[in-house]
mmCIF file of the N, C-alpha and C atoms, coordinates in Angstrom:
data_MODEL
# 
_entry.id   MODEL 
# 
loop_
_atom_site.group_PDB 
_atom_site.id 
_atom_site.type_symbol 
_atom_site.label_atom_id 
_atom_site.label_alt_id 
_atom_site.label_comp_id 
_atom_site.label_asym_id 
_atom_site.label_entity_id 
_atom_site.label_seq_id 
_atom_site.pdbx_PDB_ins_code 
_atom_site.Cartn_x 
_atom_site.Cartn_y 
_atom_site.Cartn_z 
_atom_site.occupancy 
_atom_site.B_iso_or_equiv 
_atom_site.pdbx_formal_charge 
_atom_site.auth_seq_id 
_atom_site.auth_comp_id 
_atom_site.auth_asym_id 
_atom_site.auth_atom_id 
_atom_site.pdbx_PDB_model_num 
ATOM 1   N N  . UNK A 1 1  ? 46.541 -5.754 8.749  1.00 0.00 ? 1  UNK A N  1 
ATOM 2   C CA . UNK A 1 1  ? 45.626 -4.633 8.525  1.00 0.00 ? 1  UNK A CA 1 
ATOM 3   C C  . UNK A 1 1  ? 46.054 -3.423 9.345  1.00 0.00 ? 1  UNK A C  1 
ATOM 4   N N  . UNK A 1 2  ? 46.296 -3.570 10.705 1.00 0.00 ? 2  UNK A N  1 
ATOM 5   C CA . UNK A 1 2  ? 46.978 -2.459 11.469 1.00 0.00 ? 2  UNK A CA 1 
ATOM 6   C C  . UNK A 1 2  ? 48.139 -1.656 11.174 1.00 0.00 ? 2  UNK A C  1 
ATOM 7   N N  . UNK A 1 3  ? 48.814 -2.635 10.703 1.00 0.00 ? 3  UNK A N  1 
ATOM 8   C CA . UNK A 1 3  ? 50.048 -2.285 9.962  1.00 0.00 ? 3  UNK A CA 1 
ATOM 9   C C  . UNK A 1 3  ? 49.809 -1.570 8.650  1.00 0.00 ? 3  UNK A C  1 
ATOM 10  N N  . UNK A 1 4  ? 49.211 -1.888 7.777  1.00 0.00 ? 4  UNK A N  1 
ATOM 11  C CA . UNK A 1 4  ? 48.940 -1.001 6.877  1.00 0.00 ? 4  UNK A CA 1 
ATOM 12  C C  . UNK A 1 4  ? 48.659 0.528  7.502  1.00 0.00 ? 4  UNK A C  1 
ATOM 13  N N  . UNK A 1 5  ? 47.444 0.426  8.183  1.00 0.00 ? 5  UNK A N  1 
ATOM 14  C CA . UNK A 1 5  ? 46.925 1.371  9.121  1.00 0.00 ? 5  UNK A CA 1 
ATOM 15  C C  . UNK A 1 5  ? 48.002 2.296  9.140  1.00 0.00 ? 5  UNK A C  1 
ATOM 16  N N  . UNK A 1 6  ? 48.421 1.920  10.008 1.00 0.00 ? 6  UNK A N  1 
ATOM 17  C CA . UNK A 1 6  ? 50.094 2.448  10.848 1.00 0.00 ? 6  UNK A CA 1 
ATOM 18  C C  . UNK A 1 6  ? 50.938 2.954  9.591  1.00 0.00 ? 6  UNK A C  1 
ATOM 19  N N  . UNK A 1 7  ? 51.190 2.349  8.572  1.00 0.00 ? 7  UNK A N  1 
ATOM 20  C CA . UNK A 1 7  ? 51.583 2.785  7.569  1.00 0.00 ? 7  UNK A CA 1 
ATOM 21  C C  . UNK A 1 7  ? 51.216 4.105  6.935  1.00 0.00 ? 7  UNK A C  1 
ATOM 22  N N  . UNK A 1 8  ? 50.136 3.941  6.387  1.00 0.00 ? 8  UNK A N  1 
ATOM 23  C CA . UNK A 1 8  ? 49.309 5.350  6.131  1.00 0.00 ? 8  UNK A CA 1 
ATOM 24  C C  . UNK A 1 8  ? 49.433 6.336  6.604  1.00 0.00 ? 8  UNK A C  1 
ATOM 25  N N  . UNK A 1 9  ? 48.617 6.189  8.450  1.00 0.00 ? 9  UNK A N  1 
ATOM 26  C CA . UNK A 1 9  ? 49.393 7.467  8.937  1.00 0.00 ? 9  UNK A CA 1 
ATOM 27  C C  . UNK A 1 9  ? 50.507 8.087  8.911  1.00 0.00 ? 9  UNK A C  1 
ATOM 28  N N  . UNK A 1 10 ? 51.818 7.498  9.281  1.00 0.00 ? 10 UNK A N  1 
ATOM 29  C CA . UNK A 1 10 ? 53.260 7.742  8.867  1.00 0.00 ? 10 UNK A CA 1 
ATOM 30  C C  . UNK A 1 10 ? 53.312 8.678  7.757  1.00 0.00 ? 10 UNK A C  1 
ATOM 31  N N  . UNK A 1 11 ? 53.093 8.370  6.576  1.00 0.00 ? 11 UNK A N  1 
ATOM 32  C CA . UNK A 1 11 ? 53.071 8.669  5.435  1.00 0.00 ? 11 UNK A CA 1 
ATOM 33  C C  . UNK A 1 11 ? 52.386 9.548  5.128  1.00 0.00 ? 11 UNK A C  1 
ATOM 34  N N  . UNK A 1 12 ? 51.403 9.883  5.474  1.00 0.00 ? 12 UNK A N  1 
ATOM 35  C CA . UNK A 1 12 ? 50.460 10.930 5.208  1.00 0.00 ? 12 UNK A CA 1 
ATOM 36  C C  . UNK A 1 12 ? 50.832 12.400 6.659  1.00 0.00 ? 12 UNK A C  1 
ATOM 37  N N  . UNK A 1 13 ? 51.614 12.276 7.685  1.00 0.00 ? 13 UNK A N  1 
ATOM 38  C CA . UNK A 1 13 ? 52.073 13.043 8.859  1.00 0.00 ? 13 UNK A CA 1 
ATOM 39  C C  . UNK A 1 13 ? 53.816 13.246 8.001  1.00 0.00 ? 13 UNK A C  1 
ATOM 40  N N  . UNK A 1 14 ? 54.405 12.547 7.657  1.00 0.00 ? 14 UNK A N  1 
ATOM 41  C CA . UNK A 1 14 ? 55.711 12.787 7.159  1.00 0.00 ? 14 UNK A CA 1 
ATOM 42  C C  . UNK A 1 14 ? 56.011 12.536 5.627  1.00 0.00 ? 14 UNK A C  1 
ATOM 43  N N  . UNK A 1 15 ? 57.510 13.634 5.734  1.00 0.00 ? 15 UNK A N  1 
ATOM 44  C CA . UNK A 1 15 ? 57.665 13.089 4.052  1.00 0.00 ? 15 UNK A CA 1 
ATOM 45  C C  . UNK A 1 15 ? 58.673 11.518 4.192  1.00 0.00 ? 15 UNK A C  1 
ATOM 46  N N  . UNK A 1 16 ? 59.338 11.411 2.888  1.00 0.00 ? 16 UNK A N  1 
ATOM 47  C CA . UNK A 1 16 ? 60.021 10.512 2.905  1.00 0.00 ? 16 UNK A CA 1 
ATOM 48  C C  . UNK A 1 16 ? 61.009 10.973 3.521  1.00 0.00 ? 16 UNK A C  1 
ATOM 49  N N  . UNK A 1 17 ? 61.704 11.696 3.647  1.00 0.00 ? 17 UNK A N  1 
ATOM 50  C CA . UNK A 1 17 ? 63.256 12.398 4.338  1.00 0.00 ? 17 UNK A CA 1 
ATOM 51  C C  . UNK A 1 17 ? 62.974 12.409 5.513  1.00 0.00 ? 17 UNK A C  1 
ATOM 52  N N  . UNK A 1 18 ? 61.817 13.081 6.316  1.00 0.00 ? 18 UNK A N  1 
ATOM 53  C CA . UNK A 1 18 ? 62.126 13.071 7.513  1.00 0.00 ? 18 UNK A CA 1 
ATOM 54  C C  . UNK A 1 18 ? 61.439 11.283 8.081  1.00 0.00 ? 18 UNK A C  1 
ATOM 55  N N  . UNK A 1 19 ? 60.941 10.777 7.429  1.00 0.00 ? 19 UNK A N  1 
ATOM 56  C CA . UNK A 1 19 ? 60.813 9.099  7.867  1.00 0.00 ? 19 UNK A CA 1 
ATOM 57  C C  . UNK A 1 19 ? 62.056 8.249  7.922  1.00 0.00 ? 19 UNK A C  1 
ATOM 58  N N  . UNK A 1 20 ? 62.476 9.292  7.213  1.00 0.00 ? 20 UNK A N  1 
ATOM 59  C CA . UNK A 1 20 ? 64.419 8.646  6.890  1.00 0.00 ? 20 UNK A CA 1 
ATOM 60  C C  . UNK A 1 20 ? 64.935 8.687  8.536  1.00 0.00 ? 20 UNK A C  1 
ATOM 61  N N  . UNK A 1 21 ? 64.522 10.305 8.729  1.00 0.00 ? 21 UNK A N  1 
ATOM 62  C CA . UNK A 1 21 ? 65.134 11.022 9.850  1.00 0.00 ? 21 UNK A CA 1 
ATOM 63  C C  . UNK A 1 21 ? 64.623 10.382 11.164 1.00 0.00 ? 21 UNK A C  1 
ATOM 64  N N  . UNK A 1 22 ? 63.742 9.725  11.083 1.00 0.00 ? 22 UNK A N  1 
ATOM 65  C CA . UNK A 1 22 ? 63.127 9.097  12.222 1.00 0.00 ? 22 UNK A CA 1 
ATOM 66  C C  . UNK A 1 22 ? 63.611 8.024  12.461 1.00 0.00 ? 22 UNK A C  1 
ATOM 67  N N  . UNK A 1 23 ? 63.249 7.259  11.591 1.00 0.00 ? 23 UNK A N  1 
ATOM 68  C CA . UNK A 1 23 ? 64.301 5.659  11.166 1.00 0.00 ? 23 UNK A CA 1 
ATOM 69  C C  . UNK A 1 23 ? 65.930 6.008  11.769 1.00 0.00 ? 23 UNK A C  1 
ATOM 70  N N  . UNK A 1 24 ? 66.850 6.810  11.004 1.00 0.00 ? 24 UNK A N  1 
ATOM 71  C CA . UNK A 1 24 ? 67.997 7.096  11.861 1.00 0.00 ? 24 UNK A CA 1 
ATOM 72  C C  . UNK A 1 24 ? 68.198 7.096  13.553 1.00 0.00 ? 24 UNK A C  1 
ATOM 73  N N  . UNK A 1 25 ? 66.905 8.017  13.772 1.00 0.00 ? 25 UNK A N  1 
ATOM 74  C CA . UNK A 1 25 ? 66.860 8.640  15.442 1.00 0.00 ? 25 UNK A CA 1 
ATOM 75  C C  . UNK A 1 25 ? 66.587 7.586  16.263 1.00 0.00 ? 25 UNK A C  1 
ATOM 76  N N  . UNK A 1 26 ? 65.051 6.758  15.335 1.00 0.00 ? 26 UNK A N  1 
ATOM 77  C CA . UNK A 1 26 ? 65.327 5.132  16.907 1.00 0.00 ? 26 UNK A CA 1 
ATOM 78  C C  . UNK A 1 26 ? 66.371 4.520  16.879 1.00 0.00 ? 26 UNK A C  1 
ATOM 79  N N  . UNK A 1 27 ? 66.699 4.358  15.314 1.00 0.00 ? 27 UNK A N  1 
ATOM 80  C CA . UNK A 1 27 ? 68.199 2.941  15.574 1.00 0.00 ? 27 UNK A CA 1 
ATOM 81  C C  . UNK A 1 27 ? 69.511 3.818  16.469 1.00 0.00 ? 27 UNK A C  1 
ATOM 82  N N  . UNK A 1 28 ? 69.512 4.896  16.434 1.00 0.00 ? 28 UNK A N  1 
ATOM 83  C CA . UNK A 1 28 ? 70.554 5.453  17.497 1.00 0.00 ? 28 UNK A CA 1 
ATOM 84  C C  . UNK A 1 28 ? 70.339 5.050  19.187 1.00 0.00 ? 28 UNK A C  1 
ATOM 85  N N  . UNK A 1 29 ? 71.447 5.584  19.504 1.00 0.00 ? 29 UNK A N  1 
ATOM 86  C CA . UNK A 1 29 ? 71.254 5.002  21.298 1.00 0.00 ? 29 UNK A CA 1 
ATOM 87  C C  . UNK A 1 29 ? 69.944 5.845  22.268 1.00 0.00 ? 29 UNK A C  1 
ATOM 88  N N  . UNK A 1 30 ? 69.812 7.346  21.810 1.00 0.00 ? 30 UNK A N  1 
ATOM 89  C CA . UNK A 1 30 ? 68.770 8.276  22.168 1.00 0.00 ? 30 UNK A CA 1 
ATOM 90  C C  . UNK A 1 30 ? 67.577 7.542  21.709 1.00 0.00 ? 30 UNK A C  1 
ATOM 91  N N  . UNK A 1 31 ? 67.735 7.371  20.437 1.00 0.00 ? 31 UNK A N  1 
ATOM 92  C CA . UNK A 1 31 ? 66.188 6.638  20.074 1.00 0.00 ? 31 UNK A CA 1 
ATOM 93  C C  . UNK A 1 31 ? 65.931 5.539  20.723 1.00 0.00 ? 31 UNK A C  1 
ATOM 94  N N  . UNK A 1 32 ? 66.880 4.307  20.655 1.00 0.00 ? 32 UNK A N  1 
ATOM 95  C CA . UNK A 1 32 ? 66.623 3.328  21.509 1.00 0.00 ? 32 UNK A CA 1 
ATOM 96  C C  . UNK A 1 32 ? 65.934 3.518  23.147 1.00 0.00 ? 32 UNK A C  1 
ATOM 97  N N  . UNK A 1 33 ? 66.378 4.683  23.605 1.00 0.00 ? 33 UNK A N  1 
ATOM 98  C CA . UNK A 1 33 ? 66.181 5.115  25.342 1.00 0.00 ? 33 UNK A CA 1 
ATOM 99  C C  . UNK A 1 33 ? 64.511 5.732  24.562 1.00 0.00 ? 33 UNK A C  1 
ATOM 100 N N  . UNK A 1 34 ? 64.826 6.293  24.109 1.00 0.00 ? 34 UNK A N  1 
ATOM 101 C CA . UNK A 1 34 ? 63.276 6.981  24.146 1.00 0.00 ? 34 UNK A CA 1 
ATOM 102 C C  . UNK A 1 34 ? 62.098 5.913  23.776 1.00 0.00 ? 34 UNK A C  1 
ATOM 103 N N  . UNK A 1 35 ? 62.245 5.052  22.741 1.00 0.00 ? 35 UNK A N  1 
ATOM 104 C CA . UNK A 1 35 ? 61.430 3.554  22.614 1.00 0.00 ? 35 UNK A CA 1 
ATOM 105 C C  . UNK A 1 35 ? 61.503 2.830  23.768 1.00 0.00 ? 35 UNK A C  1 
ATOM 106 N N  . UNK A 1 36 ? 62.705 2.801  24.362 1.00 0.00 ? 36 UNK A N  1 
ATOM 107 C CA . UNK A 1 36 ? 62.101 2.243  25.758 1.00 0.00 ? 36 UNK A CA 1 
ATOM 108 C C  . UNK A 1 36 ? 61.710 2.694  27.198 1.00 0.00 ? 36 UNK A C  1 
ATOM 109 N N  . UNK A 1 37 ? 61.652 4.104  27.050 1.00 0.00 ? 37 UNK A N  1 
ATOM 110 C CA . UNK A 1 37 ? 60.954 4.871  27.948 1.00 0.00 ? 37 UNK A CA 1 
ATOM 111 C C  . UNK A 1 37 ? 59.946 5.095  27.458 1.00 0.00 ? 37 UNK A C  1 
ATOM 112 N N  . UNK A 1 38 ? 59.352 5.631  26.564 1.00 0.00 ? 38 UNK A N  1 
ATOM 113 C CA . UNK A 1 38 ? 58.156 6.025  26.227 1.00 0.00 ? 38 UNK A CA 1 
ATOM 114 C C  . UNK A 1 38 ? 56.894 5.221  26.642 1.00 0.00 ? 38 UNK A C  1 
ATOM 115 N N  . UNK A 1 39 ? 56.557 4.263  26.356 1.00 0.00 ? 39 UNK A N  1 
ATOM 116 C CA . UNK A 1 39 ? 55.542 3.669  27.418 1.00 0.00 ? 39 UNK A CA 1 
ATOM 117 C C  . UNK A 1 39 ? 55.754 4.311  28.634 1.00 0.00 ? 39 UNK A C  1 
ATOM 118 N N  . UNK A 1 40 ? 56.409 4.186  29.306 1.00 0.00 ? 40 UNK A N  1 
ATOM 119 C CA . UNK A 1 40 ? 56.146 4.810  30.832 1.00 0.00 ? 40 UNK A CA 1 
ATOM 120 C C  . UNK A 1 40 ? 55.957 5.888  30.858 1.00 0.00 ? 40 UNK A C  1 
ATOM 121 N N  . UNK A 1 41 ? 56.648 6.420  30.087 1.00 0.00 ? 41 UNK A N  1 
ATOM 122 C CA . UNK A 1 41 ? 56.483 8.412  30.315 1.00 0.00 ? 41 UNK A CA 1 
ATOM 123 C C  . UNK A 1 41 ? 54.661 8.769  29.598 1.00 0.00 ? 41 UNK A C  1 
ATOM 124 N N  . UNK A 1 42 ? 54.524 7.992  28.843 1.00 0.00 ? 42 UNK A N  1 
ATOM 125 C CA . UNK A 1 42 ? 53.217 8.007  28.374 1.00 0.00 ? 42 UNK A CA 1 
ATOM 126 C C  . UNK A 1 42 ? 51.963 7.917  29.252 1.00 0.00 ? 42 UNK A C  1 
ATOM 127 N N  . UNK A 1 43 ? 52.087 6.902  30.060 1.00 0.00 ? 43 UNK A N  1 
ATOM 128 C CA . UNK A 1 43 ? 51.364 6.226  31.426 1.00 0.00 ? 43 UNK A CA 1 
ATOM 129 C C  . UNK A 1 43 ? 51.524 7.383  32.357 1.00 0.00 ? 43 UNK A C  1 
ATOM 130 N N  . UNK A 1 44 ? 52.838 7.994  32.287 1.00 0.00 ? 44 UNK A N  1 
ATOM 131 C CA . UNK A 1 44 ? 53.233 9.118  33.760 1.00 0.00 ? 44 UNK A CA 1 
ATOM 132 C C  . UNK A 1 44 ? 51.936 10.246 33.244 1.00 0.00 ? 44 UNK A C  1 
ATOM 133 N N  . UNK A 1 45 ? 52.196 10.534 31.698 1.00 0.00 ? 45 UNK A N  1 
ATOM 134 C CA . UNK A 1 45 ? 51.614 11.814 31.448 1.00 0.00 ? 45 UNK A CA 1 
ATOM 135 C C  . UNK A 1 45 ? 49.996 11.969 31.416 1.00 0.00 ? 45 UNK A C  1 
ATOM 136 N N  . UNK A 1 46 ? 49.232 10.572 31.075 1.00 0.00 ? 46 UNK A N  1 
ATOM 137 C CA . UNK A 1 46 ? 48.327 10.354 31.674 1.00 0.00 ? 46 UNK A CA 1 
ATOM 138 C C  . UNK A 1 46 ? 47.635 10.557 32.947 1.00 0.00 ? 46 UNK A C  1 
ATOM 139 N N  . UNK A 1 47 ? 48.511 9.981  33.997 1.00 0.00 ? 47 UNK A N  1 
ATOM 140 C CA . UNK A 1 47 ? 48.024 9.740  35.389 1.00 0.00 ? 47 UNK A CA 1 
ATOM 141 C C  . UNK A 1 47 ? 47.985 11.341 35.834 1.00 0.00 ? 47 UNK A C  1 
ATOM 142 N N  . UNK A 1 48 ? 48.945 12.391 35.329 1.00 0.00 ? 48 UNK A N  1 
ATOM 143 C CA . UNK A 1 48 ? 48.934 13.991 36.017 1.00 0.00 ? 48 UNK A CA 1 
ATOM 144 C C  . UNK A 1 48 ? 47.799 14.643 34.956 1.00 0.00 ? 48 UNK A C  1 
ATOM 145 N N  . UNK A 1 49 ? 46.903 14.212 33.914 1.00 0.00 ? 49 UNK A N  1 
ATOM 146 C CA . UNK A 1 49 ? 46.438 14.595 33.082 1.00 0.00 ? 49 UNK A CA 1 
ATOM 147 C C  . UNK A 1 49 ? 44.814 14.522 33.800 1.00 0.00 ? 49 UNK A C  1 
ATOM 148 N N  . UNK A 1 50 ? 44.725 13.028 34.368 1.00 0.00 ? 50 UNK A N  1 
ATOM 149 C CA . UNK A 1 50 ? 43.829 12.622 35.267 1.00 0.00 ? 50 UNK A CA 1 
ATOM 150 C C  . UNK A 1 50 ? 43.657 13.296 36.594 1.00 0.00 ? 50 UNK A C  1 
ATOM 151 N N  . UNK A 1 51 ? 45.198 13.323 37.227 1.00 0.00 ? 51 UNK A N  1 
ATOM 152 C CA . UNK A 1 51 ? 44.968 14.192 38.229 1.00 0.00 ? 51 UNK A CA 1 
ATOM 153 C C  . UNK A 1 51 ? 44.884 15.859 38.677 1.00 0.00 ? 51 UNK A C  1 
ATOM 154 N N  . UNK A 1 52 ? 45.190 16.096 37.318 1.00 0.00 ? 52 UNK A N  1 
ATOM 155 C CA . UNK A 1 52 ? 44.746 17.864 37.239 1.00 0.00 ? 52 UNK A CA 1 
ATOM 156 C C  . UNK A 1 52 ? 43.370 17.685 37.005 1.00 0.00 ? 52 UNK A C  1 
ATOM 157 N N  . UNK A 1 53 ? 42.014 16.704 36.138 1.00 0.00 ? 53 UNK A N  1 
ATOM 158 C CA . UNK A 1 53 ? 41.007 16.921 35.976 1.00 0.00 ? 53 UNK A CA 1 
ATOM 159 C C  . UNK A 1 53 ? 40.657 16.423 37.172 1.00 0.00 ? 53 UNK A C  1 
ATOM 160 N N  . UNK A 1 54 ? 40.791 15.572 37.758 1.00 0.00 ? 54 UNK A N  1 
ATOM 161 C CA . UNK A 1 54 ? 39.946 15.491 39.281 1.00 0.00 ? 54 UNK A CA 1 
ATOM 162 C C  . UNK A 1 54 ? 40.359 16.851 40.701 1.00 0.00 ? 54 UNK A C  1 
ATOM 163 N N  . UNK A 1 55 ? 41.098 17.333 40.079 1.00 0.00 ? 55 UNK A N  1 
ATOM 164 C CA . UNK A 1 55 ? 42.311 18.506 41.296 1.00 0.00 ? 55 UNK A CA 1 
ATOM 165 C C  . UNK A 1 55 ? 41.288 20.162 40.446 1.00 0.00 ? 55 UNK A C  1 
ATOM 166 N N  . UNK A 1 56 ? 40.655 19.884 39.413 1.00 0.00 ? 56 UNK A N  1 
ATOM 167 C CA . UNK A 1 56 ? 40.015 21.009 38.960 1.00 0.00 ? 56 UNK A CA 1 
ATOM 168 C C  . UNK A 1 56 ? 37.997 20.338 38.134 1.00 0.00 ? 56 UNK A C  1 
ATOM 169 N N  . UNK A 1 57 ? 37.710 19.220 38.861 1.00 0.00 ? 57 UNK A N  1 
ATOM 170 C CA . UNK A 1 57 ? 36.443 18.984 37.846 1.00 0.00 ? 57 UNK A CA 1 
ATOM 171 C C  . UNK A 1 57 ? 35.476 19.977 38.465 1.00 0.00 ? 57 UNK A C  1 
ATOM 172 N N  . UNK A 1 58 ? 35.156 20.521 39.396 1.00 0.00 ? 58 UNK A N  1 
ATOM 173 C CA . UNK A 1 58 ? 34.566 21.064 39.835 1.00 0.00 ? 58 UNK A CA 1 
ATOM 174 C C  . UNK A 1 58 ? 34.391 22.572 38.890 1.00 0.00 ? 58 UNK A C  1 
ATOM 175 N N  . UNK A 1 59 ? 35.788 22.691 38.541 1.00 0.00 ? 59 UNK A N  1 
ATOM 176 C CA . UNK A 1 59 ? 35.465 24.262 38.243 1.00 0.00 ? 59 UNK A CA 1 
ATOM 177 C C  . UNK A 1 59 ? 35.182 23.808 36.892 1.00 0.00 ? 59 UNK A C  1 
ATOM 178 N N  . UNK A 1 60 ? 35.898 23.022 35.961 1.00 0.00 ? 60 UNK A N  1 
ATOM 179 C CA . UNK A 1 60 ? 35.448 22.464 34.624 1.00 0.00 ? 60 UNK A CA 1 
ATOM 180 C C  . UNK A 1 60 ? 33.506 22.163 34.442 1.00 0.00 ? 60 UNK A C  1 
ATOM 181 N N  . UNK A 1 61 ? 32.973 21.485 35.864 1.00 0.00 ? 61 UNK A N  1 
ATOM 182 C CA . UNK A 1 61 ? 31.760 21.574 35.690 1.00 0.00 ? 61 UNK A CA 1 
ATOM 183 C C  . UNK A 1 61 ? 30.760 22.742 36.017 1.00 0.00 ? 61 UNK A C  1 
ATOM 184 N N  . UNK A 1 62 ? 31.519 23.735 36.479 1.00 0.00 ? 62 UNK A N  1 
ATOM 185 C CA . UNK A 1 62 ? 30.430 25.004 36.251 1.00 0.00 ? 62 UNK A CA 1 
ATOM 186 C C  . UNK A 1 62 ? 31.154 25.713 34.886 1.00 0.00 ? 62 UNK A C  1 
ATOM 187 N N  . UNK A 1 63 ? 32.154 25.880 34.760 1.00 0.00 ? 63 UNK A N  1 
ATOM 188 C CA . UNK A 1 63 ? 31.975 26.085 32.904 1.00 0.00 ? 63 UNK A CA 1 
ATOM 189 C C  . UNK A 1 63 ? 31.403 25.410 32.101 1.00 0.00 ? 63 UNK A C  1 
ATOM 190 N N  . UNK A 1 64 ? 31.371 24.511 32.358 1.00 0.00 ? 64 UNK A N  1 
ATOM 191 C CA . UNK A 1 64 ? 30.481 23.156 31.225 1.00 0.00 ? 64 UNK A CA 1 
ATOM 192 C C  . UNK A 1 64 ? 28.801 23.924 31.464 1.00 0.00 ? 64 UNK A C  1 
ATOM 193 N N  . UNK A 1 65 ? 28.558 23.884 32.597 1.00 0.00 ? 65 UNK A N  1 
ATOM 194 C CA . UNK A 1 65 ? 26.964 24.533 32.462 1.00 0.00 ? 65 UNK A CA 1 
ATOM 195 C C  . UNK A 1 65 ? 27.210 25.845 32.297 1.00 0.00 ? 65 UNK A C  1 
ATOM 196 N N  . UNK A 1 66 ? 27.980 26.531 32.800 1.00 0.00 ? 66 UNK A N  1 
ATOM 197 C CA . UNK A 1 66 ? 28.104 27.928 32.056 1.00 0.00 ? 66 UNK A CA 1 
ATOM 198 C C  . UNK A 1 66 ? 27.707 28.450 30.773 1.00 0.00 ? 66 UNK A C  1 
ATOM 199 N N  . UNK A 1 67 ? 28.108 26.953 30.071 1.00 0.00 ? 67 UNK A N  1 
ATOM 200 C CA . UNK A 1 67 ? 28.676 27.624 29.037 1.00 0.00 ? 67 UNK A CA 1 
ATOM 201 C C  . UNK A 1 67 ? 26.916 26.594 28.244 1.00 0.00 ? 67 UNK A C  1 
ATOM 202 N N  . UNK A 1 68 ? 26.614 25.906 28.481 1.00 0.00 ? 68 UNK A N  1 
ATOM 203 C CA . UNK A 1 68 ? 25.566 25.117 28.082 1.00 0.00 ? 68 UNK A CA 1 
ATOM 204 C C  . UNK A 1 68 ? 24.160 26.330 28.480 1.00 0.00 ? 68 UNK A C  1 
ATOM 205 N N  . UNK A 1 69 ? 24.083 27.301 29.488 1.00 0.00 ? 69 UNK A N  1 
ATOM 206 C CA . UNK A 1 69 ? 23.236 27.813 29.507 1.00 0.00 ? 69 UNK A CA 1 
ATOM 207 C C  . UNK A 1 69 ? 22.912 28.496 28.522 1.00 0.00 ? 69 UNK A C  1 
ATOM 208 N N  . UNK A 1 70 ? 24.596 29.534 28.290 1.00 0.00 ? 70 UNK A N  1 
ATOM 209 C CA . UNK A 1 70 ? 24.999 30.379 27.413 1.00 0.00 ? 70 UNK A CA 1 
ATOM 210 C C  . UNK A 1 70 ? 24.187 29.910 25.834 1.00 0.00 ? 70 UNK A C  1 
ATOM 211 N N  . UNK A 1 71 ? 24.487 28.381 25.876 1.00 0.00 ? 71 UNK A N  1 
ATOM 212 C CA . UNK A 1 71 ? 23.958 27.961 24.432 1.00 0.00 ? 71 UNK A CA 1 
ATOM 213 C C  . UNK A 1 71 ? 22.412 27.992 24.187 1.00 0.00 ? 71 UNK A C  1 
ATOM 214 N N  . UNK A 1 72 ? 22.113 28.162 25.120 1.00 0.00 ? 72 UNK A N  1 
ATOM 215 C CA . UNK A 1 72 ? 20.389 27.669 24.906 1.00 0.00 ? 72 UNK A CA 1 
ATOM 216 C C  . UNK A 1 72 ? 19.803 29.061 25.353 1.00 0.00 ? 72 UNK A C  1 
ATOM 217 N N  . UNK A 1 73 ? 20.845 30.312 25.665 1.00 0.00 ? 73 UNK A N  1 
ATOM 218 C CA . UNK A 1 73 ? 19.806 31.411 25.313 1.00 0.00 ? 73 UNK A CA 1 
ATOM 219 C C  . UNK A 1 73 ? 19.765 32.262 23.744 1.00 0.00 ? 73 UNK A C  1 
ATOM 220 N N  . UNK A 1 74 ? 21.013 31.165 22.997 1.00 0.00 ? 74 UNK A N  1 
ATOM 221 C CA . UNK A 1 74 ? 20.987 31.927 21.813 1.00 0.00 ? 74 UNK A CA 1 
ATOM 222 C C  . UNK A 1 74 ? 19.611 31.007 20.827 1.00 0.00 ? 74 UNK A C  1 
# 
């Protein structure tokens, strides 16, 4: 069922040529490095994603009410 899933999307984000073009790019040696980096670099881009929102929640939470006041005087 996932696989179908997974299917769909593919297909519906690309045409057939560039699925071609993708298919080419993992079975190459670049693609291979990037399939097996990617988990990690994924995890890396997370953890600085997390740590810019805790390095800025403060100011994110007075825009959040900023902006929530803003809504409730219209």
């Amino acid at each position: 069922v996932i696989k179908d899933d997974v299917i769909k999307m593919y297909t519906q984000s690309f045409t057939e040529q560039e699925l071609n073009e993708l298919t080419a790019f993992y079975k190459s040696p670049t693609g291979q490095k990037a399939l097996s980096t990617m988990p990690t670099l994924m995890v890396k881009t997370i953890q600085i994603g997390q740590q810019n929102i805790k390095e800025h929640l403060s100011e994110l939470q007075k825009e959040i009410e900023k902006r929530t006041e803003e809504n409730k005087k219209k």
